[in-house]
C-alpha positions as CSV (number, residue, x, y, z in Angstrom):
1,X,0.0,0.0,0.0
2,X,1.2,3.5,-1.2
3,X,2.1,5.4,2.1
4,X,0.5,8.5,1.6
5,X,-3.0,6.4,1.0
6,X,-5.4,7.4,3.9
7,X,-9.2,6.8,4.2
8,X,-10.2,6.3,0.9
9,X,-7.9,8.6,-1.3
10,X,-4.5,9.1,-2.1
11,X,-3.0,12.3,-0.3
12,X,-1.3,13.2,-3.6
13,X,-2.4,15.1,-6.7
14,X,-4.2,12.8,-8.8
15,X,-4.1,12.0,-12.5
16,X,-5.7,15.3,-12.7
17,X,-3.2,17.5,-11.7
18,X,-5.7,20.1,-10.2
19,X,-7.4,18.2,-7.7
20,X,-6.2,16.7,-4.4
21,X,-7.6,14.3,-2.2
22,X,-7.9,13.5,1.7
23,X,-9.7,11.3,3.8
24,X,-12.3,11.0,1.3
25,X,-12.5,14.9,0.7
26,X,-11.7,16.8,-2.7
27,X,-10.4,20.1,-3.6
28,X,-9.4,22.1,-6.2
29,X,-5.9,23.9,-7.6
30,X,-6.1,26.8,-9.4
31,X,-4.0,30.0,-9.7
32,X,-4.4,33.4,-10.2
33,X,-1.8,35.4,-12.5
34,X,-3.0,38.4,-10.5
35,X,-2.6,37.3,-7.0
36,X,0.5,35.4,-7.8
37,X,-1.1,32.6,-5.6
38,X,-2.3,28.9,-6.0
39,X,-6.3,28.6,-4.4
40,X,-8.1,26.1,-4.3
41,X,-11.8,25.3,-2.3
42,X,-13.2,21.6,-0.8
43,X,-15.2,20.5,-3.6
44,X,-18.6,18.1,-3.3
45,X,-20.0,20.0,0.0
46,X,-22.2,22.2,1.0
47,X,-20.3,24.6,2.5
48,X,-17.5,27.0,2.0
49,X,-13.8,26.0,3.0
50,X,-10.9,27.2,1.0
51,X,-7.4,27.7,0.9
52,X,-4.3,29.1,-0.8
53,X,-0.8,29.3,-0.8
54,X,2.3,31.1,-2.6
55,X,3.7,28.3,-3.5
56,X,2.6,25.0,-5.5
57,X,4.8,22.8,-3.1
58,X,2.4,24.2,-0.3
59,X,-0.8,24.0,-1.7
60,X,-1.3,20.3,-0.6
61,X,-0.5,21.0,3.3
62,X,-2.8,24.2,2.9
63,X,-5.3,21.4,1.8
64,X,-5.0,18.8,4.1
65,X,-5.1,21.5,7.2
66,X,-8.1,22.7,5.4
67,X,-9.7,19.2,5.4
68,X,-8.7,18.6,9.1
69,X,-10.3,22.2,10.2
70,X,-13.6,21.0,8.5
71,X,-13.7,18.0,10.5
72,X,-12.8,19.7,13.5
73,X,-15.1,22.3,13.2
74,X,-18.1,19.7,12.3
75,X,-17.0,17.8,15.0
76,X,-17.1,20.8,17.8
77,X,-20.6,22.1,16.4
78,X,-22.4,18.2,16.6
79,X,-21.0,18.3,20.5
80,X,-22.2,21.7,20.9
81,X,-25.8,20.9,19.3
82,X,-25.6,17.3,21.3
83,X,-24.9,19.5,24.7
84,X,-28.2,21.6,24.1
């Protein structure tokens, strides 16, 4: 098994160099000539997370926190709304 394989996707870009993958969540890579950044958003949700980065070599990391503040976030709301 490839190392960076966790939950269902591979943690690297896939065929499609412009979308990444993490525990079962997608996002996009795009990049903007007049920010001079890479962006990218969680794709297949209904809600809004996205991230960036100066860098290419970054955007993954930017990704992956991304994807672990979702969860985090989800997670603290559903104990919150279990609480009340």
């Amino acid at each position: 098994m490839n190392a960076n394989y966790i939950m269902g996707c591979d943690v690297s870009r896939s065929k499609d160099s412009s979308i990444l993958c993490y525990k079962g969540f997608y996002g996009s890579i795009e990049y903007s000539d007049e920010d001079k950044m890479y962006y990218g958003e969680l794709l297949y949700i209904n809600d809004l997370v996205n991230y960036a980065s100066k860098e290419l070599s970054t955007i993954q990391s930017e990704f992956i926190k991304a994807v672990d503040d979702y969860l985090l976030f989800g997670r603290k709301w559903l104990n919150n709304w279990i609480e009340n």
